[in-house]
N, C-alpha and C positions, 0 to 999 in steps of 0.2 A: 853347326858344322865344325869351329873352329874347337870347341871341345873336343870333341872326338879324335879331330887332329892331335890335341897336344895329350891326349891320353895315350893313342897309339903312338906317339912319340914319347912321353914318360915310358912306357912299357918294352920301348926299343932299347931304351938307357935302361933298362932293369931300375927304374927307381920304384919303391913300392909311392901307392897316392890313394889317401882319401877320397871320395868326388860326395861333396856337397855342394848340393843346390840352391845356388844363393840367391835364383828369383823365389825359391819356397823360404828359405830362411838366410838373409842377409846378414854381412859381419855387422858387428856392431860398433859407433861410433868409435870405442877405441884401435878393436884390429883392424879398421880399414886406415886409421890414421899411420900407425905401424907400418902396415901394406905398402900406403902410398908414401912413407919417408923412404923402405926400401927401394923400392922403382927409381927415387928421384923424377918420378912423372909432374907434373902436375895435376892436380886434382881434377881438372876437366875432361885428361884422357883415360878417366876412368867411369864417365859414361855410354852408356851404349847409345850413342846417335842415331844407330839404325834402327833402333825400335819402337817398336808402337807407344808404350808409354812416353816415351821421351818427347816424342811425337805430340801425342796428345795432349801434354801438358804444355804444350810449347815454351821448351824448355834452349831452345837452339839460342835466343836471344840473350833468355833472363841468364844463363850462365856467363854470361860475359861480364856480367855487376856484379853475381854474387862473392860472397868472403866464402872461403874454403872451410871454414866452419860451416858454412849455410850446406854449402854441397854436400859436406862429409853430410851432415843432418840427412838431406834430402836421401844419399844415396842406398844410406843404412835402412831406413824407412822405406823402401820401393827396393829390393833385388833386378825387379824387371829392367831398371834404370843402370846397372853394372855392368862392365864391359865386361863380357866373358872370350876367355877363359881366364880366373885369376886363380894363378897359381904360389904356392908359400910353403915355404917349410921352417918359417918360424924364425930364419935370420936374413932370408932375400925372398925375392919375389918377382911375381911377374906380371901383367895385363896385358889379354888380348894373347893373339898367335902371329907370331911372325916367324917362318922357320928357322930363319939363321940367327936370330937374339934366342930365342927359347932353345936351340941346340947348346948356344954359347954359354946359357944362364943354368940348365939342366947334367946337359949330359957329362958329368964328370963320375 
């Protein structure tokens, strides 16, 4: 759902956007590291919690020890495991949907 959101809001700002599907094909160990310097997130809010793989792997705990390298690994390897929506245009970025950060970070 929150895709759809920041799409219909890309589309509000007239920004043109790619949409690929990073549970069918995930960024790869280098652009998610890129990704996650732009955000300044840390590397764990770039799991998707709410989802079933995350889930199944029970992954709630072991995130808490792993080195950010492990995660980057992990996340590139599994798309199911990425928080969506992540959006990028190659010099900033975004994760996940929040109205008023994603208006902040897009709409110019």
């Amino acid at each position: 759902m929150t895709s759809r959101k920041s799409e219909k809001a890309l589309e509000g700002f007239k920004k043109e956007y790619k949409f690929i599907d990073v549970t069918v094909k995930p960024p790869s160990k280098a652009a998610l590291k890129k990704i996650i310097a732009q955000t300044g997130e840390p590397v764990k809010k770039f799991f998707n919690t709410a989802g079933v793989a995350f889930k199944e792997m029970n992954l709630k705990d072991k995130i808490k020890t792993m080195k950010d390298a492990e995660m980057i690994e992990l996340l590139a390897s599994n798309g199911l495991l990425i928080k969506r929506p992540l959006v990028t245009d190659g010099e900033k970025s975004t994760v996940g949907y929040k109205e008023d950060l994603f208006k902040k970070a897009w709409k110019k």
